[in-house]
C-alpha positions as CSV (number, residue, x, y, z in Angstrom):
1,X,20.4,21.1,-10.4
2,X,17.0,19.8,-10.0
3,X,17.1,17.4,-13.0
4,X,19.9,16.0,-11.5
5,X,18.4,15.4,-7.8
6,X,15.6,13.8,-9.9
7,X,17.4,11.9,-12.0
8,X,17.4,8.1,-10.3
9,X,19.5,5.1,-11.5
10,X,17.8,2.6,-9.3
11,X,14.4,4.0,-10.3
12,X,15.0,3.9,-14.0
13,X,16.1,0.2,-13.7
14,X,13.1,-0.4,-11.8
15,X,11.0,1.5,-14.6
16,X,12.2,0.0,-17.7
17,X,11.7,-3.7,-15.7
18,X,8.0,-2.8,-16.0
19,X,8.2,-1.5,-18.8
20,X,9.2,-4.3,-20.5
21,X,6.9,-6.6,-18.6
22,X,3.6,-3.9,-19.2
23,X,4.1,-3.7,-23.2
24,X,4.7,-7.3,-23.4
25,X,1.6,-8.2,-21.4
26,X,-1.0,-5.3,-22.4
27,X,0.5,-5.8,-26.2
28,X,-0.4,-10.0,-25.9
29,X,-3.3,-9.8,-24.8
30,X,-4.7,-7.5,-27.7
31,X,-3.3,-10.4,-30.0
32,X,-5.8,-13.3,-28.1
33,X,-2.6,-14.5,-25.7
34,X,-4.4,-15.5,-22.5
35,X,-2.7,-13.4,-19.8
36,X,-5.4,-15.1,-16.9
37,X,-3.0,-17.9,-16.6
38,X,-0.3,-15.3,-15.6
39,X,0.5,-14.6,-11.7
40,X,-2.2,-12.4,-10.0
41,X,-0.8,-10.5,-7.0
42,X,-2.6,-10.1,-4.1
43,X,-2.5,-6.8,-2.4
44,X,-2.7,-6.9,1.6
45,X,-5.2,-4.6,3.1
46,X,-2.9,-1.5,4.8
47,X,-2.8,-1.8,8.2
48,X,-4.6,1.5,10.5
49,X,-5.6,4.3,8.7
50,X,-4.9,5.6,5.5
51,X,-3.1,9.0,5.4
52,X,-2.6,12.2,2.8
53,X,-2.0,10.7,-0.6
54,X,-3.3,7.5,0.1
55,X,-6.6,8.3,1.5
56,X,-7.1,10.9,-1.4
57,X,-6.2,8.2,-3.6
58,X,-8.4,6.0,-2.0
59,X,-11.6,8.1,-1.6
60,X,-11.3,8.9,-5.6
61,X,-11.2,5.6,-6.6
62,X,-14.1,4.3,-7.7
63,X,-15.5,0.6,-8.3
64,X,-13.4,-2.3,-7.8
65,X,-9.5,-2.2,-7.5
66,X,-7.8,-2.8,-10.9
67,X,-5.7,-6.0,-10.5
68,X,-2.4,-6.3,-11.1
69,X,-0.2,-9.1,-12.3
70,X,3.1,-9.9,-11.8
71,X,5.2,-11.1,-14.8
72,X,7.5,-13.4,-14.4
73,X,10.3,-13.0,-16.1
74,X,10.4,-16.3,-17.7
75,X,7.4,-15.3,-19.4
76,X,9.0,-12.2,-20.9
77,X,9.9,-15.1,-24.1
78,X,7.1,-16.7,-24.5
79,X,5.4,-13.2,-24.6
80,X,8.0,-11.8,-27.1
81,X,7.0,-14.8,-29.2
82,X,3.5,-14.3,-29.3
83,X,3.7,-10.9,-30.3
84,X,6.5,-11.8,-33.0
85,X,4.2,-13.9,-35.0
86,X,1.8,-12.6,-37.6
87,X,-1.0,-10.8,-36.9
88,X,-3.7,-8.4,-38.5
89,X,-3.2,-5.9,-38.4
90,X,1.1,-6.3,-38.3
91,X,2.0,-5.3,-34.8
92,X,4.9,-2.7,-34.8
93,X,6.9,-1.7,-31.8
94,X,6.8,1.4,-30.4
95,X,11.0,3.5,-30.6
96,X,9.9,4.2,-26.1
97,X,9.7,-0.2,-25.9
98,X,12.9,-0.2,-27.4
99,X,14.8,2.0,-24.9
100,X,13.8,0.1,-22.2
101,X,15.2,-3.5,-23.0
102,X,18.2,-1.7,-24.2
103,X,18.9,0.6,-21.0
104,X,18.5,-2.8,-18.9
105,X,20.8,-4.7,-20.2
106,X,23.4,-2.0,-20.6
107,X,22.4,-1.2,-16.7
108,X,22.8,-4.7,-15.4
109,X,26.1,-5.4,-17.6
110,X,27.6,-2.3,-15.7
111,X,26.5,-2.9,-12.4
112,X,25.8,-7.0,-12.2
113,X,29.2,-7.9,-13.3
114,X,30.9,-6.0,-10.4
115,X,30.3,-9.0,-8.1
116,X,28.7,-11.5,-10.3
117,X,31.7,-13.2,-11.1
118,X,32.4,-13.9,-7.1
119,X,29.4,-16.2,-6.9
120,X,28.6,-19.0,-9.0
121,X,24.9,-18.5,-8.3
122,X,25.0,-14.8,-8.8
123,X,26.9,-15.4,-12.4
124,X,24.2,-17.8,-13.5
125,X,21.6,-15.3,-12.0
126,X,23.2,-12.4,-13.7
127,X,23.4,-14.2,-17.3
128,X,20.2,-15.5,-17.1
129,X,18.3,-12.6,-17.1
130,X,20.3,-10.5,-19.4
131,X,19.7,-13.3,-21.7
132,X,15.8,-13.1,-21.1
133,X,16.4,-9.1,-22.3
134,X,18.4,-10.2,-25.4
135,X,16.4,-12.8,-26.5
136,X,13.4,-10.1,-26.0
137,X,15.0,-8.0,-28.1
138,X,15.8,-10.3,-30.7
139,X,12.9,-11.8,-31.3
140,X,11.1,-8.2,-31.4
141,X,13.8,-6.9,-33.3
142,X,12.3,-7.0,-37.1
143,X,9.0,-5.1,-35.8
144,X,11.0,-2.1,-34.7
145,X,10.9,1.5,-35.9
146,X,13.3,1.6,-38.9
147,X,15.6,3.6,-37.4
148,X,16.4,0.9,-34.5
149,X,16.7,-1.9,-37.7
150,X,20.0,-3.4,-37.3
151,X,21.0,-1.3,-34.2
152,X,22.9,-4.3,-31.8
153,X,25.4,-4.5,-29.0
154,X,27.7,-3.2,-31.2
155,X,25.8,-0.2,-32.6
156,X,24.1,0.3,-29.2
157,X,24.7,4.2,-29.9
158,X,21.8,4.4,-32.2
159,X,19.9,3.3,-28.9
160,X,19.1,6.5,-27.3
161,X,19.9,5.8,-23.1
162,X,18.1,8.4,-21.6
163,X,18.4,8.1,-18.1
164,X,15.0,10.5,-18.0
165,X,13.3,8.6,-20.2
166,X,10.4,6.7,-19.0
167,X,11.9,7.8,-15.2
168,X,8.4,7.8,-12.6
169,X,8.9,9.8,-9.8
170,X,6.8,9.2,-7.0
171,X,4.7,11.7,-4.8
172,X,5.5,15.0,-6.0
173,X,1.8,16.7,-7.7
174,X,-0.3,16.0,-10.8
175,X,0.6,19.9,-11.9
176,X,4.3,19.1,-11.3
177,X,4.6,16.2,-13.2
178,X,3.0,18.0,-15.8
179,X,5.7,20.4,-16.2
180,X,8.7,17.8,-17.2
181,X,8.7,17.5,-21.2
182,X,9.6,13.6,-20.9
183,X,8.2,10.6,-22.3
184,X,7.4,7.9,-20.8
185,X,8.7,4.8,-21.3
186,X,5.4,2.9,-22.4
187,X,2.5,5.2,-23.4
188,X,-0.4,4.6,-20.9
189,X,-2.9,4.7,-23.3
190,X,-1.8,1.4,-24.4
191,X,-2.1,-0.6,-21.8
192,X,-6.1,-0.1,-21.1
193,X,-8.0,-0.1,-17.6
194,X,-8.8,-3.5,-17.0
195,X,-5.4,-4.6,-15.2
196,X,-1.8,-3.5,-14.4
197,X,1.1,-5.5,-15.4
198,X,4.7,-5.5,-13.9
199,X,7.7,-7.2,-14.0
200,X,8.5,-9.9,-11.5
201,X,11.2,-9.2,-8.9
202,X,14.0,-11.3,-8.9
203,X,15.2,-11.7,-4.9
204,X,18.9,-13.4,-5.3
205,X,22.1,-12.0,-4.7
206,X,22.5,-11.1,-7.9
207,X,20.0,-8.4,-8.0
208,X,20.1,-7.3,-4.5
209,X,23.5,-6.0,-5.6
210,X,22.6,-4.6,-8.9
211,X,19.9,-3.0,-6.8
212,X,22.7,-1.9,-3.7
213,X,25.3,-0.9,-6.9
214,X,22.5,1.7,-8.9
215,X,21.9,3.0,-4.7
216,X,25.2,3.8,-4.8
217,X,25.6,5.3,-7.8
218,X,22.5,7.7,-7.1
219,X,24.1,8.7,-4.1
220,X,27.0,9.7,-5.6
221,X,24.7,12.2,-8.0
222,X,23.5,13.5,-5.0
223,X,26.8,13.8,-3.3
224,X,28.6,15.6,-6.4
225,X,25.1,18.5,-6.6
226,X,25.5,18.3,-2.5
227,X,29.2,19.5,-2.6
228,X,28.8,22.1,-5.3
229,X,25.7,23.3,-3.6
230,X,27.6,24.2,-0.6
231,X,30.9,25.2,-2.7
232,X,28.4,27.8,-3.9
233,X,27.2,29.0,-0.6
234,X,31.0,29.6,0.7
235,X,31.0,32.0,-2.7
236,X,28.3,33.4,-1.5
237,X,25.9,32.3,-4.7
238,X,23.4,30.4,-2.4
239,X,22.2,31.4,0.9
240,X,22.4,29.3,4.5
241,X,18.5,28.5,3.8
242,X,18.9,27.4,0.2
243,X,21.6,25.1,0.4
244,X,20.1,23.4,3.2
245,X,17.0,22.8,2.1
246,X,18.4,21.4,-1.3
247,X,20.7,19.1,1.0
248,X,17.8,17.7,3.1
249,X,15.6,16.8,0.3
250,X,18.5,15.2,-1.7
251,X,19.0,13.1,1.7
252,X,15.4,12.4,1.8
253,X,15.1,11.4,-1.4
254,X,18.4,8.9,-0.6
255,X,16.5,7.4,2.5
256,X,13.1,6.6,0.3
257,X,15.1,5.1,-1.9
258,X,16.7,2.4,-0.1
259,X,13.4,2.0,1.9
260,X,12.2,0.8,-1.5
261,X,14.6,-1.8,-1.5
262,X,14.9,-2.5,2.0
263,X,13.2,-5.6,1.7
264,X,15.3,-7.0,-0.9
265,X,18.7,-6.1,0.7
266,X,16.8,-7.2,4.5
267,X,17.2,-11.1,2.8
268,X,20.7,-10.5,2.5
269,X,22.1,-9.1,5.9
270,X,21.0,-6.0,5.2
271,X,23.4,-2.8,4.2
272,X,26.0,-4.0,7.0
273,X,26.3,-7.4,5.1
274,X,26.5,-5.8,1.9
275,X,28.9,-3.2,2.3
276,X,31.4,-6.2,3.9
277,X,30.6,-8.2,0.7
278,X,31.2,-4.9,-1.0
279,X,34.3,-4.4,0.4
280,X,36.0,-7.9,0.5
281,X,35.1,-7.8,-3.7
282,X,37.1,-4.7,-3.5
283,X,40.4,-5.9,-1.8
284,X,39.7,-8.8,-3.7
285,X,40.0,-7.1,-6.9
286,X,43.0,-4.8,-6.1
287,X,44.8,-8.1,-5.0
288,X,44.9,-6.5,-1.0
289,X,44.1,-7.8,1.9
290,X,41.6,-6.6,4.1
291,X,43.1,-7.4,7.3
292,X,46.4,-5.9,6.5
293,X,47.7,-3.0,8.8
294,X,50.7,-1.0,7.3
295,X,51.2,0.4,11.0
296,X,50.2,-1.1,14.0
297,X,47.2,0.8,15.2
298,X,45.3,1.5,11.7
299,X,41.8,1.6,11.4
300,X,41.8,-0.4,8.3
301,X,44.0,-1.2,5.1
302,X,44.5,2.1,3.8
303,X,45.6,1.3,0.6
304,X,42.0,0.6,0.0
305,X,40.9,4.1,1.8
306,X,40.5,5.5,-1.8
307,X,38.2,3.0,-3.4
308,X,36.4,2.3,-0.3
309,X,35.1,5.5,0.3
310,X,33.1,5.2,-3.0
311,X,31.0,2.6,-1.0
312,X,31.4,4.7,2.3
313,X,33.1,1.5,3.8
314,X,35.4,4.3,6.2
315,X,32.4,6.3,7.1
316,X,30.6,3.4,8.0
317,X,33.5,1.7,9.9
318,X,33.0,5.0,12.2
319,X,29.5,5.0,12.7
320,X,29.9,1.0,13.5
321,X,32.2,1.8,16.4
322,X,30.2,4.5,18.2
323,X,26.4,3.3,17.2
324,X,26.3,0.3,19.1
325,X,27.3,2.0,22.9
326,X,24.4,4.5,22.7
327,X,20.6,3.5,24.0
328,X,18.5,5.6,26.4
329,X,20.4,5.0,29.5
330,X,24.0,5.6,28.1
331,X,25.0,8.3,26.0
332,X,29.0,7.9,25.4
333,X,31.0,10.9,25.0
334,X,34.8,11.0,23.9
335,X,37.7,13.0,25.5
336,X,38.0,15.8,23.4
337,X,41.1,15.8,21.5
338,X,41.2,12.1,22.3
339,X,42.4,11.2,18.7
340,X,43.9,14.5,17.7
341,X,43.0,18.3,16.8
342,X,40.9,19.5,14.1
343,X,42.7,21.8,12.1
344,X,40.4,23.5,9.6
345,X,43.0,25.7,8.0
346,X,44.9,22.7,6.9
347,X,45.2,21.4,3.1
348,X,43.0,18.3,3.0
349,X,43.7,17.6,-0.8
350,X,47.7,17.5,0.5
351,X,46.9,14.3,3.1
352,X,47.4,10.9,2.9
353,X,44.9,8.8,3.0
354,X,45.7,8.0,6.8
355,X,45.5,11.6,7.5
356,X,42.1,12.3,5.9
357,X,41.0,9.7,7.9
358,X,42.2,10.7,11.2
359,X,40.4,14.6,10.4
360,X,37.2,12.2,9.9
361,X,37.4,10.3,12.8
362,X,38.2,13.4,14.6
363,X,35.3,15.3,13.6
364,X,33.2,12.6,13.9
365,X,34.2,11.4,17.4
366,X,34.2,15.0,18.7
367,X,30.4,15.6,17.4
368,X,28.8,12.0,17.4
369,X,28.2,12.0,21.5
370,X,26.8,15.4,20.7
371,X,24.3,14.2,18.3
372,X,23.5,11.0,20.9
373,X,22.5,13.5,23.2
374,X,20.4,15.9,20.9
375,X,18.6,12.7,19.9
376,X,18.1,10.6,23.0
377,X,17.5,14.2,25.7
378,X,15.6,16.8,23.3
379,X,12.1,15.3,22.9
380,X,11.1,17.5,20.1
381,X,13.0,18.9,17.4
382,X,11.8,21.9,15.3
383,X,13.4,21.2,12.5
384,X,14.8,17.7,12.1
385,X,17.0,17.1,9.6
386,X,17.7,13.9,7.7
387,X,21.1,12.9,9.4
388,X,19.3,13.8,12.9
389,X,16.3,11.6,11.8
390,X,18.4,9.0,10.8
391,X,20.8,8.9,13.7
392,X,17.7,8.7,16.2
393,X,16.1,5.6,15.0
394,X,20.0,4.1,14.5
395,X,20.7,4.8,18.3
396,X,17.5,2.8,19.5
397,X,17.8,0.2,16.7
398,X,21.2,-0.3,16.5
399,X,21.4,-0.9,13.0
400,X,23.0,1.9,9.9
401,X,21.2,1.7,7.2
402,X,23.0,2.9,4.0
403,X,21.1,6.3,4.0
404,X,22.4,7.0,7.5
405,X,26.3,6.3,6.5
406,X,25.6,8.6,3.3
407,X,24.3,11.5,5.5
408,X,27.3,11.1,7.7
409,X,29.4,11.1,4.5
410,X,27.5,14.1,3.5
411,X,28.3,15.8,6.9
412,X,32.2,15.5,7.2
413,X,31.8,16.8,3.3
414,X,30.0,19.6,4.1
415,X,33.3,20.5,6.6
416,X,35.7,19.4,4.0
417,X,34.0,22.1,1.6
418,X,33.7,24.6,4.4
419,X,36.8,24.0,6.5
420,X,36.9,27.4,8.9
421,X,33.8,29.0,7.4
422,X,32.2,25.9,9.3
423,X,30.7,28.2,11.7
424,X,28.8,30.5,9.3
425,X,25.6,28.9,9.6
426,X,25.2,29.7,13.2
427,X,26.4,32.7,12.6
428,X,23.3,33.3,10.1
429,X,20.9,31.7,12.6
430,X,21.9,34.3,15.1
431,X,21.4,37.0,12.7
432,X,18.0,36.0,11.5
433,X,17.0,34.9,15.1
434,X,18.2,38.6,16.2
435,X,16.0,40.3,13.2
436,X,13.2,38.7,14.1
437,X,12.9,38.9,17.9
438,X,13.8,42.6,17.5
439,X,11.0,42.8,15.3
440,X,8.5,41.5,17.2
441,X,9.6,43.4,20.1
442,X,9.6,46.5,18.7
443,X,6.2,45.4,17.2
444,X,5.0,44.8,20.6
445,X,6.0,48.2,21.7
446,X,4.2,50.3,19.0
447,X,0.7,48.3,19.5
448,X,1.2,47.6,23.1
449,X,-1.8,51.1,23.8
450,X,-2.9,50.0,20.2
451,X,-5.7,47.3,19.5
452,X,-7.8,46.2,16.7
453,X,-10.7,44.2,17.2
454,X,-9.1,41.5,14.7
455,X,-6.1,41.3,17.0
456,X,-7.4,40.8,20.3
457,X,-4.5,39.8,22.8
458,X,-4.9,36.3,22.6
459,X,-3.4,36.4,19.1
460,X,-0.3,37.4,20.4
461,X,0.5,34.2,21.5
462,X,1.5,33.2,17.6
463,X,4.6,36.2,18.3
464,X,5.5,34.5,21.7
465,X,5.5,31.0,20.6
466,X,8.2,32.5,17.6
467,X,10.4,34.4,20.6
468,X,10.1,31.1,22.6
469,X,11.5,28.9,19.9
470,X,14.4,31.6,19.4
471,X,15.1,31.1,23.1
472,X,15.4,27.0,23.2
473,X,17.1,27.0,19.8
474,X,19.3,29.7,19.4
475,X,19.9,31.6,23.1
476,X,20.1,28.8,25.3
477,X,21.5,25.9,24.1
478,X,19.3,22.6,25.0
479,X,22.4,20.8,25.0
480,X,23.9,22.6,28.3
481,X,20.9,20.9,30.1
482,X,21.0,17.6,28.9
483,X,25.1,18.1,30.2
484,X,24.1,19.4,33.4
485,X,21.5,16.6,33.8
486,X,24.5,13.8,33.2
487,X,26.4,16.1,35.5
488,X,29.5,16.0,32.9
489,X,32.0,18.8,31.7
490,X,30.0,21.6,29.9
491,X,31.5,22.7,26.0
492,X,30.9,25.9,24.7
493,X,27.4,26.4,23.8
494,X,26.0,25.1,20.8
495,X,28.8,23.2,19.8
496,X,27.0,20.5,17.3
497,X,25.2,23.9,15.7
498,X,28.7,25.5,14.8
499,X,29.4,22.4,13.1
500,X,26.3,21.7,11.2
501,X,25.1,24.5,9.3
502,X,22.6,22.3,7.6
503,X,21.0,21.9,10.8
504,X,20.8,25.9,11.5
505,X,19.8,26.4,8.2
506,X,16.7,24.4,8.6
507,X,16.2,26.3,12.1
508,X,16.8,29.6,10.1
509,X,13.7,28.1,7.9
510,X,11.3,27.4,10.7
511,X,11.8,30.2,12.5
512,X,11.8,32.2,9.0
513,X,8.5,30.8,7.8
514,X,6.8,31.0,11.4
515,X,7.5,34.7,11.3
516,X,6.3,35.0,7.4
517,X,2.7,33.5,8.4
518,X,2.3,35.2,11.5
519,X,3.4,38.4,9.7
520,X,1.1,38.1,7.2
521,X,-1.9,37.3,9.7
522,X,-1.1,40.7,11.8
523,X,-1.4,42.6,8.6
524,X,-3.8,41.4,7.1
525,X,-5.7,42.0,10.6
């Protein structure tokens, strides 16, 4: 499973864009091209101070900063040309160059066309630069590896598309990098010291959709290993902790990524605008009509339910109509059983399309107000979860970004997976939570006439800080308080927890690990 979480569409498009631009420029410079009068970016100074990676990073380096210039992509021919003529000795390109051209165009035909054709400017965009790649490959084409001779759109098979293939993933270590037998796109060692080359980024429609498409279709990688993941735990082949911590990181990973391209999609409205763009193509393309209601009442056109929720239009329709109401002075709740009951024991793969999106709403509605007040009343979390995160900054900012809307999605398919087994997870926070409290009491009792002079009584304060999270987090519901504070009708305790065992499995975790290094320190003592 972890070759799939790493496995990015939107990052190997990235890649092979500078891997294309790197060879080209490293490779025409070693034949006397004059890559000065290429583009030299300028790199701001970081604002505040450096932290982890960075200031490592920053205290090694050494000298002055390697530049790095950015490649237009109108360059990309006359580059290809250079190379292409004669030279001594003959230059030959390497088989990982050839990948890379080859799994860009086959990436942007795939995902560019989707919406190219509903914009005249993003057609134009969309052939232009898939020509640039062609004519690339073209002109390179008799100083490939004989094996790739003759190899065109036709016979693309003989191309090798391996989505791992040249993939750079960012911040995990040096020694676990190490471990993944992949090539890289474009061996390092060819392109020297003295500067870094990448590929200019295109900012029109056309790729900020590309870009928003490959998003999508990473998240739905992660959604797929996400739902067997938790399939698994209701067989009992993972445990609460497992699943949850292979959840949250696949989240995580989601959010980083559309932080990376939050500046692109920011020129275009953003994921709200996008989505709606997304969304209109859709109905557009199915011959509906998006403001067509079948009954009076509907939510949306759900004849288009199906399709949409590949973009997580429903889900984000949801979020849209509760988001907005919260800020720190209003927390909105809903009526329970305002828009129905929640019948876990129910068939969901027998619903319509209507009916699976009632249960969503339902779920939602019922547990949204509780999330409002977990983020906007409980200062500190001890284990904050992605979808928690998320939700925090959304209530304050008022705007979903697409990470959000998949960690809701990931939420109500963590209940569709689970349906009455739901509650398990705060079932196995109890049980840990019990373990280890009686633990450490009974640990207290044996040493309570016994003493150490490496365990003076001070020290004990590591066990009560452990019994004191147990207490806030898994005895006494913070929630309640918040409630009691608004003065409004109290639920049965921990109601967001027995309906998010992600959440109690990273609890389970902290309170887990806490105990672990405290364990250790006693024995050890």
């Amino acid at each position: 499973m972890l070759s799939e979480l790493l496995t990015s569409s939107y990052l190997q498009y990235k890649e092979d864009t500078n891997a294309v631009a790197s060879w080209l420029a490293s490779t025409a410079k070693r034949c006397g091209y004059a890559v000065d009068q290429l583009t030299q970016t300028r790199k701001e100074k970081p604002s505040g101070r450096l932290k982890g990676k960075a200031r490592k990073q920053a205290k090694s380096q050494k000298g002055p900063a390697t530049p790095t210039y950015t490649i237009a992509i109108k360059d990309f021919v006359s580059l290809a040309e250079w190379i292409a003529h004669d030279h001594r000795p003959p230059i030959h390109v390497p088989s990982s160059f050839v990948t890379a051209p080859e799994r860009a165009i086959h990436t942007r035909r795939r995902h560019g066309d989707y919406l190219a054709h509903k914009s005249k400017s993003a057609e134009d965009s969309h052939a232009y630069f898939i020509g640039i790649l062609e004519h690339v490959r073209e002109t390179l084409r008799p100083r490939f590896p004989r094996e790739y001779l003759g190899a065109g759109d036709d016979d693309s098979k003989k191309i090798k598309i391996n989505r791992f293939e040249g993939l750079e993933v960012q911040e995990p270590s040096k020694d676990f990098l190490q471990m993944r037998d992949l090539p890289t796109a474009v061996p390092t060692s060819s392109l020297g010291s003295e500067a870094n080359y990448q590929a200019e980024q295109m900012k029109d429609l056309d790729e900020a959709f590309t870009a928003f498409s490959l998003l999508l279709d990473d998240y739905h990688t992660f959604r797929s290993l996400i739902h067997r993941t938790w399939a698994g735990h209701r067989k009992g082949q993972y445990d609460l902790v497992a699943a949850s911590l292979m959840t949250n990181t696949a989240l995580d990973l989601a959010r980083r990524l559309e932080d990376d391209a939050k500046l692109l999609f920011d020129q275009f409205g953003g994921p709200k605008q996008m989505l709606t763009a997304m969304y209109l193509a859709l109905c557009s393309e199915k011959g509906e009509d998006q403001a067509f209601r079948e009954h009076p009442g509907d939510d949306m056109n759900f004849r288009m339910w199906g399709v949409s929720s590949g973009t997580f239009w429903p889900v984000y329709q949801l979020l849209q109509s509760f988001v907005p109401m919260v800020d720190a002075q209003h927390v909105p709740q809903y009526k329970p059983c305002f828009y129905g009951q929640y019948d876990p024991t129910s068939d969901r793969t027998k619903m319509t399309a209507r009916e699976k999106f009632t249960e969503d709403k339902v779920i939602l509605t019922e547990h949204l107000g509780e999330f409002a007040l977990l983020c906007m009343r409980v200062p500190k979390m001890v284990a904050e979860d992605e979808l928690t995160r998320g939700l925090r900054i959304a209530f304050r900012t008022h705007e979903i970004p697409l990470a959000v809307t998949f960690a809701t999605q990931v939420y109500l398919d963590i209940h569709h997976v689970l349906r009455e087994d739901i509650t398990r997870g705060y079932a196995d926070l109890e049980t840990t939570a019990r373990q280890v409290s009686n633990s450490i009491e009974l640990n207290f009792e044996r040493h309570k006439s016994l003493r150490v002079e490496t365990w003076p009584p001070s020290n004990d304060l590591l066990f009560k800080n452990i019994q004191q999270t147990i207490d806030y987090w898994v005895r006494y519901d913070p929630l309640i308080k918040a409630k009691e504070k608004l003065n409004r009708p109290l639920s049965k305790p921990f109601k967001l927890w027995r309906s998010y065992p992600l959440f109690c499995g990273l609890i389970t975790y902290h309170i887990k690990i806490k105990f672990q290094e405290a364990s250790v320190a006693f024995v050890n003592a």
